[in-house]
C-alpha positions as CSV (number, residue, x, y, z in Angstrom):
1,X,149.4,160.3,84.6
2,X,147.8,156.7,84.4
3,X,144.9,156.3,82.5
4,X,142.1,153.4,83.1
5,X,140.3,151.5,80.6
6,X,136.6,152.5,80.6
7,X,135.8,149.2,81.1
8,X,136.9,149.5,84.5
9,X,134.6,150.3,87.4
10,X,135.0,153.9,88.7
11,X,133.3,154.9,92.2
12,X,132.0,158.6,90.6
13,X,130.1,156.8,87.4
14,X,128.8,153.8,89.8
15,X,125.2,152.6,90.8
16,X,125.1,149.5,93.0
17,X,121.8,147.8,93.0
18,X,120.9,145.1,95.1
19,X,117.7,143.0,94.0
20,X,114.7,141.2,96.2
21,X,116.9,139.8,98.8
22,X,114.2,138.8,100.6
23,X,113.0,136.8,103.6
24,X,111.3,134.3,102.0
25,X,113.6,134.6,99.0
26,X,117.0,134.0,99.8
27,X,116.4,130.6,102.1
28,X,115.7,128.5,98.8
29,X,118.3,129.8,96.6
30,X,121.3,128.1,96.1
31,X,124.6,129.3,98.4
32,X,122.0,131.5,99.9
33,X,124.6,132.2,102.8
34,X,127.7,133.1,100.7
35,X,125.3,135.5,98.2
36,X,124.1,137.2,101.3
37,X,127.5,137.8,102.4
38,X,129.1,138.9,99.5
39,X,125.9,141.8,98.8
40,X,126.8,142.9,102.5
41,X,130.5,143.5,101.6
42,X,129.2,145.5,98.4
43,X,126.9,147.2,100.3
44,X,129.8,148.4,102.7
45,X,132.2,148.5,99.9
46,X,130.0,151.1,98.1
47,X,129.4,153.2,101.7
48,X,132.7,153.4,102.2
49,X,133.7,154.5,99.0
50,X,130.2,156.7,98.5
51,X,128.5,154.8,95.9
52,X,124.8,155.2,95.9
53,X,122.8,152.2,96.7
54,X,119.4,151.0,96.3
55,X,117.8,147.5,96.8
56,X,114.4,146.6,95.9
57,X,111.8,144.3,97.3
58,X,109.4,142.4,94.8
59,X,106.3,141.6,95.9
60,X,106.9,142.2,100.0
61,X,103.3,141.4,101.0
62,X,104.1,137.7,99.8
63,X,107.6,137.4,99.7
64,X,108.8,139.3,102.9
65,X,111.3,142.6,103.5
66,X,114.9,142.5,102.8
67,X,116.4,139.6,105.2
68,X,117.7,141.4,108.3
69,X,121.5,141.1,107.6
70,X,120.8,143.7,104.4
71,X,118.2,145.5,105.7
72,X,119.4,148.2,108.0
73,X,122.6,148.8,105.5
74,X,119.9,149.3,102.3
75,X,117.3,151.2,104.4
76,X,113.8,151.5,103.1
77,X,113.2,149.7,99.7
78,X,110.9,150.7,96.8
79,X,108.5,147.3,96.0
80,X,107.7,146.5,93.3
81,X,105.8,143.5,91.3
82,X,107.2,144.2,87.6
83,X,110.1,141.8,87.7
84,X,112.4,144.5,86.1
85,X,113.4,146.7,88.5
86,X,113.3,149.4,85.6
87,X,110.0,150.8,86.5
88,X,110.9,151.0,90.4
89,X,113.8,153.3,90.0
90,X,113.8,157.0,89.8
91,X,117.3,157.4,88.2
92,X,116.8,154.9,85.4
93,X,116.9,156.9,82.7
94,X,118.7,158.5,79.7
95,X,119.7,162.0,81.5
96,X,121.6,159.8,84.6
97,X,123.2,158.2,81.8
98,X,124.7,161.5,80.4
99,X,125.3,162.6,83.7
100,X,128.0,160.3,85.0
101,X,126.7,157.3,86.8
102,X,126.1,154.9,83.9
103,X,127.9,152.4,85.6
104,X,125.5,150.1,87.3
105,X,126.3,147.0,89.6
106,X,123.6,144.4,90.0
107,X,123.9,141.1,93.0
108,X,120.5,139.6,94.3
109,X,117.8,137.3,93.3
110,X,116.6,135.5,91.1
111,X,119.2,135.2,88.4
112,X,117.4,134.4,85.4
113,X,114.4,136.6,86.4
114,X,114.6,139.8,88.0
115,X,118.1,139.9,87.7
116,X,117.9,139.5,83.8
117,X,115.5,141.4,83.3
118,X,116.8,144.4,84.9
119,X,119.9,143.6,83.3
120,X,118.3,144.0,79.8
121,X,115.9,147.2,80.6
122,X,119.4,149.0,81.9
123,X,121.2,147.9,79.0
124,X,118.6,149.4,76.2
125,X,118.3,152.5,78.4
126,X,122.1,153.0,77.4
127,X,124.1,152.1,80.9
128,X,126.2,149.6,81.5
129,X,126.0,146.4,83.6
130,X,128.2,144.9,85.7
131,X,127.0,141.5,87.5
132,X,128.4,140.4,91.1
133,X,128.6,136.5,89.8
134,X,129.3,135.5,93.3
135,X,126.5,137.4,94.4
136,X,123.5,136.3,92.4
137,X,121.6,133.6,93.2
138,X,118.9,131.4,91.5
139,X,116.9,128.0,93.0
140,X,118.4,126.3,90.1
141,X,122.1,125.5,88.6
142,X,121.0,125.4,85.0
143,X,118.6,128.2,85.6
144,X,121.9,130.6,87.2
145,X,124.0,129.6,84.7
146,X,121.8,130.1,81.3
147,X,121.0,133.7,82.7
148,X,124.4,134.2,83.1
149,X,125.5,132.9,79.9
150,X,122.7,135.4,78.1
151,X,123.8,137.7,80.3
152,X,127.3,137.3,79.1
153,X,126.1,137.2,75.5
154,X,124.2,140.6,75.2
155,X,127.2,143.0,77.0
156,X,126.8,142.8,80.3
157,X,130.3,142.6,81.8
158,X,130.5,139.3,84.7
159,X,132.8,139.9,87.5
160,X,132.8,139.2,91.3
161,X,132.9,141.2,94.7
162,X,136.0,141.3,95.0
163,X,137.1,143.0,91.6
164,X,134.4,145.6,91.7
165,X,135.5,146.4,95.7
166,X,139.5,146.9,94.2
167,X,138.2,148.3,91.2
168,X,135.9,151.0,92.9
169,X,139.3,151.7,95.5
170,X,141.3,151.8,92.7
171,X,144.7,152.3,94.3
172,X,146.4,151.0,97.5
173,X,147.2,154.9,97.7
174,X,143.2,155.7,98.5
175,X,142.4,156.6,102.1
176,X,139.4,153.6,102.1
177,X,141.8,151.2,101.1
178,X,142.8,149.6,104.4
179,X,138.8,149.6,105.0
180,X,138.1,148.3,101.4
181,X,141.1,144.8,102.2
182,X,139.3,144.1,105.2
183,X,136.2,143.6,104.1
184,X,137.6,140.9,101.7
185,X,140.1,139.1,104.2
């Protein structure tokens, strides 16, 4: 019998949430195309493996939906104008910690704003944070990187896609796993 180190990722104690990828958003951040690739392959990572996902949209009036290529694999998408996604979502709080999925797997925009802050507000309500480096996105170098570096410094845990994807799958012995390699080739 194997045991995994709870600092692993584990597809029945996972959240993946995908923030403000937005229309007029993403065209101004930095490797806009790549981030926006690599939340699609979480996206279909999580589906495949079952993971619930949500994405939010801040401020749509102004700043547009959720660009096409994430839309129709997110569905509908609570707005919000608080740059924490905290107050948006119904299953931040202490009992869905307690009750399994206190895993929680942020990618989006911006960075050092709503990333961050969401980052923060999960962490004090007691889950823990797992940040897609390589999909998160800010207008600004400096600006990515000192959010990531705070990031870093408080407990959140910095990986990329792909680790989360074979993390979630686990095994080479799972029935997604053929599904789970191609989304990465």
């Amino acid at each position: 019998m194997s045991r995994r180190s709870p600092d692993l990722l584990d597809r029945t104690r996972s959240r993946l949430l995908i923030i403000d990828m937005q229309e007029r958003l993403v065209p101004v951040m930095l490797e806009a195309a790549t981030v926006t690739r690599r939340c699609q392959m979480l996206i279909q990572g999580a589906n495949i493996l079952g993971i619930p996902v949500t994405g939010t949209e801040q401020y749509p009036r102004g700043l547009g939906p959720t660009v096409p290529e994430l839309r129709d694999l997110l569905g509908p998408c609570p707005d919000k104008r608080r740059f924490s996604c905290s107050e948006s979502l119904p299953w931040i709080s202490p009992e869905e910690v307690v009750e399994g999925r206190d895993q929680i797997v942020l990618a989006g925009i911006e960075t050092h704003v709503c990333v961050l802050q969401t980052a923060f507000d999960l962490l004090a309500a007691g889950f823990r944070v797992y940040l897609a480096v390589d999909a998160v996105s800010s207008r600004s170098t400096v600006d990515r990187q000192v959010a990531l570096d705070r990031m870093a410094a408080h407990g959140v845990t910095l990986t990329t896609v792909e680790s989360i994807l074979f993390e979630w799958c686990e095994t080479a012995d799972a029935a997604e796993f053929k599904q789970i390699s191609q989304l990465v080739k």
